[in-house]
N, CA, C and O atoms as a GROMACS GRO file, in nm:
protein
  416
    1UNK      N    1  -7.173   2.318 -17.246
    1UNK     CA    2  -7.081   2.368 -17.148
    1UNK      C    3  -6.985   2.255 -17.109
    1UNK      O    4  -7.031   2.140 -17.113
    2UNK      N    5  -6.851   2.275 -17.070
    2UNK     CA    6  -6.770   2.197 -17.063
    2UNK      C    7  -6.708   2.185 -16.927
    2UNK      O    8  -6.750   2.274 -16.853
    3UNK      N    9  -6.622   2.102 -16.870
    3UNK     CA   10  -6.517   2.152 -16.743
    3UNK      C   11  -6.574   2.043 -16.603
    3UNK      O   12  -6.520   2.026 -16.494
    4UNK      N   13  -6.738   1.964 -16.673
    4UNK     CA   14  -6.794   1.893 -16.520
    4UNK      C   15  -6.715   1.761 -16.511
    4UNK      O   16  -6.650   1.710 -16.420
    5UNK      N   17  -6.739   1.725 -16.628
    5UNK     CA   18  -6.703   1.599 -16.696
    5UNK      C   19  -6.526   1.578 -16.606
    5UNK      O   20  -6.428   1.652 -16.593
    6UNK      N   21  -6.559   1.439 -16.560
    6UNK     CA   22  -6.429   1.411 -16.531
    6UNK      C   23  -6.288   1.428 -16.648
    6UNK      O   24  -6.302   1.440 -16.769
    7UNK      N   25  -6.169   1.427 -16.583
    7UNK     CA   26  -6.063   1.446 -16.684
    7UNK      C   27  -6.019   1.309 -16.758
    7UNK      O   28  -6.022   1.210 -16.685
    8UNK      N   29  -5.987   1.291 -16.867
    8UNK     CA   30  -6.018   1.166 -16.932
    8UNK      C   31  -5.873   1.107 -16.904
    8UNK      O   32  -5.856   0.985 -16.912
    9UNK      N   33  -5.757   1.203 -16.868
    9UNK     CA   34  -5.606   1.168 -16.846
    9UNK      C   35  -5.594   1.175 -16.677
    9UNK      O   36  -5.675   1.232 -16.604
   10UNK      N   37  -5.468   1.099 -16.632
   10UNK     CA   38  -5.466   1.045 -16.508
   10UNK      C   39  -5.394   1.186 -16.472
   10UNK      O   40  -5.353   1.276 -16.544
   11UNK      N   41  -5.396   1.168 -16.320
   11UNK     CA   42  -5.337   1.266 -16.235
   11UNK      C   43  -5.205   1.218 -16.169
   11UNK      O   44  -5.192   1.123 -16.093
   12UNK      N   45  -5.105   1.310 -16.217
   12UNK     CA   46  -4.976   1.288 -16.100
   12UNK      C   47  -4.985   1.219 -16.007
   12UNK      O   48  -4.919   1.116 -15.991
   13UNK      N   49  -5.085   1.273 -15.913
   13UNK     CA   50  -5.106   1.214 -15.791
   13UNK      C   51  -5.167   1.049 -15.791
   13UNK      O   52  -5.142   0.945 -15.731
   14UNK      N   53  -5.246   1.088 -15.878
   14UNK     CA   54  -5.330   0.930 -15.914
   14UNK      C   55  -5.187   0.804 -15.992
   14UNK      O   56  -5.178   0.701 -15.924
   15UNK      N   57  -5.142   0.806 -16.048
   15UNK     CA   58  -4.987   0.793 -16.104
   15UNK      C   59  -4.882   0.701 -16.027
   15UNK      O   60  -4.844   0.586 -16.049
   16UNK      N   61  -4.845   0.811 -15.914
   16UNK     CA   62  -4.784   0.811 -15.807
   16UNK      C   63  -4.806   0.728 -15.683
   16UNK      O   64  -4.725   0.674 -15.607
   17UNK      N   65  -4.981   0.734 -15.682
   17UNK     CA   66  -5.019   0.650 -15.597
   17UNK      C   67  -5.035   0.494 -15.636
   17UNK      O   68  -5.026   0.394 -15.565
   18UNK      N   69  -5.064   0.511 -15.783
   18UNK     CA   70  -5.093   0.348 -15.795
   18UNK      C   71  -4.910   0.305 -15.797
   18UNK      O   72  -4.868   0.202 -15.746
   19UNK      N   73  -4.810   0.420 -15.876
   19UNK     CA   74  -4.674   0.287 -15.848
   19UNK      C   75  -4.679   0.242 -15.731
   19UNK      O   76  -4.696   0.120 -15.731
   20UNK      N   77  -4.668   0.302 -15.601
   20UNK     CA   78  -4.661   0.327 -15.489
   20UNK      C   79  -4.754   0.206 -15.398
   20UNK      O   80  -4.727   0.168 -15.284
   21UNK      N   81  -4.888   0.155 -15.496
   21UNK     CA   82  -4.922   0.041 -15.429
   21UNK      C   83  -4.890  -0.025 -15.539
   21UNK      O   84  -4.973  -0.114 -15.557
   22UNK      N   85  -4.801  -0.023 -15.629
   22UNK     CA   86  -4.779  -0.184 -15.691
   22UNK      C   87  -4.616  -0.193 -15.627
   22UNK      O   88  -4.579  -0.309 -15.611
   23UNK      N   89  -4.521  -0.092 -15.591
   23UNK     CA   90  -4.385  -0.142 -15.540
   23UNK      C   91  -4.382  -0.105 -15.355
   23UNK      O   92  -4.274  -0.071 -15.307
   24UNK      N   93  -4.466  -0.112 -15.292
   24UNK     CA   94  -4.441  -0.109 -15.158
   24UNK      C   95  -4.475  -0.231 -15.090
   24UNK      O   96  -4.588  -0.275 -15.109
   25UNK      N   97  -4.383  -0.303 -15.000
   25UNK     CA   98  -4.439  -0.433 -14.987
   25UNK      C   99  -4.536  -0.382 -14.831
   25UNK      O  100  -4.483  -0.325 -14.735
   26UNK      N  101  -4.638  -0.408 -14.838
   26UNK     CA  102  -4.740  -0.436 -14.685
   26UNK      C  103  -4.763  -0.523 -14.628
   26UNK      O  104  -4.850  -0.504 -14.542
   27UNK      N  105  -4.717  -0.638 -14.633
   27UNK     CA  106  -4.670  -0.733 -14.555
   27UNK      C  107  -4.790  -0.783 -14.460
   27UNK      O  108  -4.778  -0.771 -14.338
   28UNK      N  109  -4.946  -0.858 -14.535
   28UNK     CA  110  -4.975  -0.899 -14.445
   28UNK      C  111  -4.993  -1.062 -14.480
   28UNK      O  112  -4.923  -1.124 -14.561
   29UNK      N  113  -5.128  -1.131 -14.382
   29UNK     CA  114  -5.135  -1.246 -14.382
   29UNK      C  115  -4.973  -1.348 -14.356
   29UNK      O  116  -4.877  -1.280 -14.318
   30UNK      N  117  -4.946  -1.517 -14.380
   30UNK     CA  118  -4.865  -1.582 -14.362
   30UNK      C  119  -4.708  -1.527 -14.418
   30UNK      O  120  -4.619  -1.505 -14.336
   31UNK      N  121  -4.684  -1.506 -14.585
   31UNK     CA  122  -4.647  -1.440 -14.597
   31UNK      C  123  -4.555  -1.319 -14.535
   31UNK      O  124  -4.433  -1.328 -14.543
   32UNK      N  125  -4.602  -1.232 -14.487
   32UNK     CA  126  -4.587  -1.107 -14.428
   32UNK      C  127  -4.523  -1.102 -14.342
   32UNK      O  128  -4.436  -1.015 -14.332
   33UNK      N  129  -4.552  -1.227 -14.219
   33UNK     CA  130  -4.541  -1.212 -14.093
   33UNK      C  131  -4.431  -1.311 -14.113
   33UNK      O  132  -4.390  -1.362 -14.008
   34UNK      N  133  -4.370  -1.355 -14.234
   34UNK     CA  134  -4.222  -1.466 -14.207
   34UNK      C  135  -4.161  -1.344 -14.290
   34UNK      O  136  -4.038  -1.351 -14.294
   35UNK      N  137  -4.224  -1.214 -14.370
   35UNK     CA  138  -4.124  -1.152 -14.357
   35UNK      C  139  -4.056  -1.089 -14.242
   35UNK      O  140  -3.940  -1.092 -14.201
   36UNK      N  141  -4.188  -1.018 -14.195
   36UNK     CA  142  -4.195  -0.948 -14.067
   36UNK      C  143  -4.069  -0.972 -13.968
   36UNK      O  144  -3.981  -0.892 -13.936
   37UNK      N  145  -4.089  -1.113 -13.927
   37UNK     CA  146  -3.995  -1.178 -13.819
   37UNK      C  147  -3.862  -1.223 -13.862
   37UNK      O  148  -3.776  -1.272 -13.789
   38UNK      N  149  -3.851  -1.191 -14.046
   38UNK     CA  150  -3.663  -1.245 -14.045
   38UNK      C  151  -3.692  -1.351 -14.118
   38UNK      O  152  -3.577  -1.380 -14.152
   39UNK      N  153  -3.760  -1.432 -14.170
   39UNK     CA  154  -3.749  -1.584 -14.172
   39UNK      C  155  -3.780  -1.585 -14.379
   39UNK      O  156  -3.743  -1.679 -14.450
   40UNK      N  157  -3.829  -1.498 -14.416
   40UNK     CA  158  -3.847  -1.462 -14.550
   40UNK      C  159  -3.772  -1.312 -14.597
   40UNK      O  160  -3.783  -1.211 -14.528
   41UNK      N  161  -3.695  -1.315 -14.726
   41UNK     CA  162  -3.628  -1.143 -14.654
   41UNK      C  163  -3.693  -1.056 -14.752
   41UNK      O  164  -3.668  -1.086 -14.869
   42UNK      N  165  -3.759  -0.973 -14.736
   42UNK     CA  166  -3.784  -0.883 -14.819
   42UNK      C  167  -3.728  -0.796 -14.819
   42UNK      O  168  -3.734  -0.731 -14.924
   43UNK      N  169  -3.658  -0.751 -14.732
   43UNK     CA  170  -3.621  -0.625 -14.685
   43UNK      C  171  -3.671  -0.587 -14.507
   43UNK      O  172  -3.610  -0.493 -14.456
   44UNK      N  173  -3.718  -0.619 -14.468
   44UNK     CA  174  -3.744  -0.575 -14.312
   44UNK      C  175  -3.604  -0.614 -14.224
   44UNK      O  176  -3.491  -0.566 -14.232
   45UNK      N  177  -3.654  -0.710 -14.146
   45UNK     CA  178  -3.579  -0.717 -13.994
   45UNK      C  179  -3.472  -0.748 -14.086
   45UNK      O  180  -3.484  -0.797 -14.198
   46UNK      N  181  -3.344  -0.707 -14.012
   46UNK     CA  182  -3.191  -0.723 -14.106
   46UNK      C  183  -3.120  -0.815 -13.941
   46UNK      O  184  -3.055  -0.919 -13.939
   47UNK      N  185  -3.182  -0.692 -13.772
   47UNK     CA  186  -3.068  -0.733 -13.721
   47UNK      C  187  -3.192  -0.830 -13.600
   47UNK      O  188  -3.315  -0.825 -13.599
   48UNK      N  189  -3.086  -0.923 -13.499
   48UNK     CA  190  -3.165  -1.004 -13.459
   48UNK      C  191  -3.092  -0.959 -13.295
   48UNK      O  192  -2.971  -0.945 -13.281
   49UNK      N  193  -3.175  -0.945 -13.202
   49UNK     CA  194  -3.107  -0.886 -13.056
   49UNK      C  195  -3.072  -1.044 -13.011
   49UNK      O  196  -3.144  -1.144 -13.019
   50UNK      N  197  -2.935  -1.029 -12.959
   50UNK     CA  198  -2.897  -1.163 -12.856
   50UNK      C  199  -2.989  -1.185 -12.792
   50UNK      O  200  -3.045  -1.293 -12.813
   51UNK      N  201  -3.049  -1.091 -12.681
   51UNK     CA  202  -3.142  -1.108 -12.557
   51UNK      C  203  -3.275  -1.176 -12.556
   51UNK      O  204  -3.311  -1.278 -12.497
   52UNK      N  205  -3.339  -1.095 -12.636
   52UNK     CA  206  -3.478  -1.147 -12.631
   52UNK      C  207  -3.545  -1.150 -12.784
   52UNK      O  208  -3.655  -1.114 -12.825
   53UNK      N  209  -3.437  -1.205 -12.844
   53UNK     CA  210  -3.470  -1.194 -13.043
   53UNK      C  211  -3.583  -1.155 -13.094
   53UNK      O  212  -3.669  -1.228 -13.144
   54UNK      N  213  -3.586  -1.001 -13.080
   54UNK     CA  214  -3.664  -0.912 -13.133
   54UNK      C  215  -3.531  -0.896 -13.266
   54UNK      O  216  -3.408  -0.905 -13.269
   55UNK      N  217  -3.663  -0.860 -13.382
   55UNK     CA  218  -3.570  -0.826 -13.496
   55UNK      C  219  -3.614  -0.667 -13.510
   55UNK      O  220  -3.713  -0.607 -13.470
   56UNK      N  221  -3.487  -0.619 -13.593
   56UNK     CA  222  -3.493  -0.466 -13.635
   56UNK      C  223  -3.422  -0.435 -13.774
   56UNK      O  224  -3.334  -0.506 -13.820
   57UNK      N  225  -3.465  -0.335 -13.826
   57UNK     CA  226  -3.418  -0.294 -14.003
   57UNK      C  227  -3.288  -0.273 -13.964
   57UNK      O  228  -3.211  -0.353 -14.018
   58UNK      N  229  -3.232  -0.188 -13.884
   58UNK     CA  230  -3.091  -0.117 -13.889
   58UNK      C  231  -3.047  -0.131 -13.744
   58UNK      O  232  -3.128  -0.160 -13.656
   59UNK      N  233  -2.935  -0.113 -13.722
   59UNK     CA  234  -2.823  -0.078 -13.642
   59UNK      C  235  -2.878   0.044 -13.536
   59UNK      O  236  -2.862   0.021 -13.416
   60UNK      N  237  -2.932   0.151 -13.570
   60UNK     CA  238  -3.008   0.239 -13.522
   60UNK      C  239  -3.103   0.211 -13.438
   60UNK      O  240  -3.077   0.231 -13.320
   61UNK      N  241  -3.206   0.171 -13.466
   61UNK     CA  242  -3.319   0.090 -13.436
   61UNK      C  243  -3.310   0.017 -13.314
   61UNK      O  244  -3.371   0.042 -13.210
   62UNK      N  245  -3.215  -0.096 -13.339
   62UNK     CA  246  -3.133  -0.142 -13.223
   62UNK      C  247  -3.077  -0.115 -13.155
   62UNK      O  248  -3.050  -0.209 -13.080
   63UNK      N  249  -3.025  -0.010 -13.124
   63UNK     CA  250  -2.925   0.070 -13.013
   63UNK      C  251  -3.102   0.125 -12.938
   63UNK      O  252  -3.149   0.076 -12.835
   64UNK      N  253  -3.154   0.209 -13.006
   64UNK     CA  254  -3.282   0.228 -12.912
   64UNK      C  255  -3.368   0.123 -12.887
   64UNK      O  256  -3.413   0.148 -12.775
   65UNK      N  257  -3.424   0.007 -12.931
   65UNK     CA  258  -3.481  -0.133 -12.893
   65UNK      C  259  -3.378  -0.130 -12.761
   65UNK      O  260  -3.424  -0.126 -12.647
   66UNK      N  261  -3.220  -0.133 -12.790
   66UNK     CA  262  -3.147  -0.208 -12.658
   66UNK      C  263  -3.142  -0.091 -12.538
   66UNK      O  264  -3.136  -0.113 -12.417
   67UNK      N  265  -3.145   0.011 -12.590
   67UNK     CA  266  -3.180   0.140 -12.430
   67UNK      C  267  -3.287   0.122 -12.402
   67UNK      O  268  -3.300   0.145 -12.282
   68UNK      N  269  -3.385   0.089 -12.451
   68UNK     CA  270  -3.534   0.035 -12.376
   68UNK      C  271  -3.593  -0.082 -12.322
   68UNK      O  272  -3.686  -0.097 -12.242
   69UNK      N  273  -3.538  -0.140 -12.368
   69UNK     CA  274  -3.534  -0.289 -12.308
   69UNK      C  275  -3.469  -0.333 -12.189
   69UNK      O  276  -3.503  -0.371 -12.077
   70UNK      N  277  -3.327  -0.308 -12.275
   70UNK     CA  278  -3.220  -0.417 -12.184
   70UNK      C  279  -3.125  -0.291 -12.144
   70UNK      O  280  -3.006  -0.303 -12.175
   71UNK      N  281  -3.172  -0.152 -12.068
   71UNK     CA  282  -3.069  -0.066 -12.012
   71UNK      C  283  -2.943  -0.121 -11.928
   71UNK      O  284  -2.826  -0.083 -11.930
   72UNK      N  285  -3.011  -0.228 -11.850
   72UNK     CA  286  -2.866  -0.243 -11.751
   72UNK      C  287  -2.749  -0.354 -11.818
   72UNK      O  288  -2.645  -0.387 -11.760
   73UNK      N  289  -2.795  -0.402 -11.960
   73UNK     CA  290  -2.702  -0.441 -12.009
   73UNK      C  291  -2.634  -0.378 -12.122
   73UNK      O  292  -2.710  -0.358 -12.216
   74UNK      N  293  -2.492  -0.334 -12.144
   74UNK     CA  294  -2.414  -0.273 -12.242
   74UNK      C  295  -2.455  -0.267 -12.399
   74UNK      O  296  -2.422  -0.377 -12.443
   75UNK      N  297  -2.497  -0.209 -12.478
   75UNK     CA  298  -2.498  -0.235 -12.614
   75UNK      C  299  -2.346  -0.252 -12.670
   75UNK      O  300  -2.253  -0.172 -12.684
   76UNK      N  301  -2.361  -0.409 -12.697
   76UNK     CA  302  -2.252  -0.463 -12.826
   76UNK      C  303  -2.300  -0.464 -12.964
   76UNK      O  304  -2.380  -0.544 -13.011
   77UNK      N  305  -2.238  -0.360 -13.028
   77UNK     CA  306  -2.249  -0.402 -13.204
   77UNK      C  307  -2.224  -0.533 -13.256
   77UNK      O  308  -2.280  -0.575 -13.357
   78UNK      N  309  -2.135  -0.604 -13.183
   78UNK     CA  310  -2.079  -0.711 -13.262
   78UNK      C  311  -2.137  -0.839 -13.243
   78UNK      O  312  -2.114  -0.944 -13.305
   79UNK      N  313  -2.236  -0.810 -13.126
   79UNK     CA  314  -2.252  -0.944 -13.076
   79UNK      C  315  -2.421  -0.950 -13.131
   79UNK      O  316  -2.502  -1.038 -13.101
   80UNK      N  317  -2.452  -0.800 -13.240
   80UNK     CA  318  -2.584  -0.842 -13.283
   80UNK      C  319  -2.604  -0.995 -13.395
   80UNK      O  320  -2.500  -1.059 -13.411
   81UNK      N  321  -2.706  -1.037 -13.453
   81UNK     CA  322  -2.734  -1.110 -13.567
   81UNK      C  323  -2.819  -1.048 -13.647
   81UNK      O  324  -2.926  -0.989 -13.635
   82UNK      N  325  -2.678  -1.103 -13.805
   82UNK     CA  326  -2.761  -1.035 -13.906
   82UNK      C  327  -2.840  -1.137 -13.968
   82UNK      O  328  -2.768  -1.231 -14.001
   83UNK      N  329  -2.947  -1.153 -13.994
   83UNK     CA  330  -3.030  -1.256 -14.036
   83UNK      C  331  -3.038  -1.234 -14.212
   83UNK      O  332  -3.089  -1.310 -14.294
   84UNK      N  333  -2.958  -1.086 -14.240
   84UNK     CA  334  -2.915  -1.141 -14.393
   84UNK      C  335  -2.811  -1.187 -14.424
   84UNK      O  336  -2.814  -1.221 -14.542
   85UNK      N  337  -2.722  -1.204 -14.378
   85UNK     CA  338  -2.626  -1.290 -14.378
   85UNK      C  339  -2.679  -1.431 -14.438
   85UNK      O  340  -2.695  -1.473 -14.552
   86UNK      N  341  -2.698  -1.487 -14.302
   86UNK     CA  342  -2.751  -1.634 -14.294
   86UNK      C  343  -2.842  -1.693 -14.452
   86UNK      O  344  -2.819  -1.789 -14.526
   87UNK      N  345  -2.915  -1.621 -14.454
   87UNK     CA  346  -3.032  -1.633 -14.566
   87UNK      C  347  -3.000  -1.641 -14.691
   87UNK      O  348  -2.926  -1.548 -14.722
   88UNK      N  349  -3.026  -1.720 -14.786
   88UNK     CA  350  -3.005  -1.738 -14.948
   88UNK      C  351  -3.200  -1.703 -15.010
   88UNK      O  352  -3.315  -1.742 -14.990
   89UNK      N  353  -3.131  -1.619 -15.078
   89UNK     CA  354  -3.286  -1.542 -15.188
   89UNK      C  355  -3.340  -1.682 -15.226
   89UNK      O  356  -3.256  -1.766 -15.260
   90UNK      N  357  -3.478  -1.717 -15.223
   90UNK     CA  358  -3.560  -1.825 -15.320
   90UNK      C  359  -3.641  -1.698 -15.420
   90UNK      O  360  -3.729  -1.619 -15.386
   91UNK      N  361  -3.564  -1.717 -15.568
   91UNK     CA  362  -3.609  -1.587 -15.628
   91UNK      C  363  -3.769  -1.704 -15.705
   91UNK      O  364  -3.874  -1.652 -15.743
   92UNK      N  365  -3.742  -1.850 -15.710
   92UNK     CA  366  -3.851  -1.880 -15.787
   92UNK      C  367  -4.038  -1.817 -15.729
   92UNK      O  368  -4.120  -1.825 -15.821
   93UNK      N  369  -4.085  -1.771 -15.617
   93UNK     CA  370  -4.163  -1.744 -15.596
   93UNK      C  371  -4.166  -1.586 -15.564
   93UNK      O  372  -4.059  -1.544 -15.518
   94UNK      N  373  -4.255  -1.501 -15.578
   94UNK     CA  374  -4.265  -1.352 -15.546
   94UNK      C  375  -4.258  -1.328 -15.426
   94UNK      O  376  -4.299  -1.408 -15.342
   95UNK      N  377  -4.193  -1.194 -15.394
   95UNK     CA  378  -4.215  -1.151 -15.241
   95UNK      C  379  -4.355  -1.074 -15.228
   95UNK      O  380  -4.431  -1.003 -15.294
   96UNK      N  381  -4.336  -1.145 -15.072
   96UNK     CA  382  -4.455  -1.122 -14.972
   96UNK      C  383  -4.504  -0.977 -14.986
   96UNK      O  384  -4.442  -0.873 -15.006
   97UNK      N  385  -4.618  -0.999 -14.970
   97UNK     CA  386  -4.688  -0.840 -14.959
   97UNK      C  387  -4.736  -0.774 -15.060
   97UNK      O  388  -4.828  -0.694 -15.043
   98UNK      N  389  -4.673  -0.799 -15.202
   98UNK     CA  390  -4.627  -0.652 -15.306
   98UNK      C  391  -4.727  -0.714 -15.377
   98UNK      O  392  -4.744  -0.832 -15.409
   99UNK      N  393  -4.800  -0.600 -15.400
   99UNK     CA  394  -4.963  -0.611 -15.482
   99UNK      C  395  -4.892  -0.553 -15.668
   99UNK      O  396  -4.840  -0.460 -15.729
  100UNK      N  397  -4.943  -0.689 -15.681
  100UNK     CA  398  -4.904  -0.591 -15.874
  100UNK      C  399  -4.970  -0.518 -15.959
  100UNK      O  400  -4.992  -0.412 -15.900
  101UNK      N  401  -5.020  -0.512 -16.080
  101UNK     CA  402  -5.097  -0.493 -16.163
  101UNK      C  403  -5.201  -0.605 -16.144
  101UNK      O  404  -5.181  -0.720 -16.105
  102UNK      N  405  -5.350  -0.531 -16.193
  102UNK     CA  406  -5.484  -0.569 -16.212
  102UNK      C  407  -5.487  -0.620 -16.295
  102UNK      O  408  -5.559  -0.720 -16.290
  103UNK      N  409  -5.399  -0.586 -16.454
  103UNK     CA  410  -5.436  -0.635 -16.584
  103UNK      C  411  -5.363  -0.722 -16.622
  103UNK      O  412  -5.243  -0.718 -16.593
  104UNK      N  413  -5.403  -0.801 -16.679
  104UNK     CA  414  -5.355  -1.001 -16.680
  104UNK      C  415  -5.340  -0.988 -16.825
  104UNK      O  416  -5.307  -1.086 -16.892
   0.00000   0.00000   0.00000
């Protein structure tokens, strides 16, 4: 009788999930947390608040960070920091977080 036996070919889902943990960065340990804060760029914090330099991905983000925070002061677009600007890529070492392949 046939059909108990596991399937010997992978599943979509199974597929999907492993790209998904080899290209998503999770950002932990030393690493992580200089992406986290701006200081390594992977892609996270882009903008940096004048006030109390909290960082944020987008422009968006920041308009609500600055209505919750700092209501009684005006949101200026211009007077945010972009911390990609500033920054030059060090491509010789890998970014933070991103788990690769098992097989060597």
């Amino acid at each position: 009788m046939t059909g108990k036996a596991k399937p010997k070919k992978h599943t979509a889902k199974e597929v999907a999930a492993k790209v998904d943990a080899a290209t998503t960065n999770r950002g932990g340990g030393k690493a992580g947390q200089a992406d986290r804060t701006g200081q390594e760029k992977g892609g996270h914090a882009k903008l940096e608040c004048p006030h109390c330099k909290a960082t944020v991905p987008d422009s968006k983000t920041m308009q609500i960070h600055h209505e919750a925070r700092h209501p009684k002061i005006p949101f200026e677009e211009d007077k945010l920091v972009n911390l990609h600007a500033s920054y030059t890529a060090d491509t010789s070492k890998p970014r933070p977080g991103v788990r690769g392949s098992f097989k060597k």
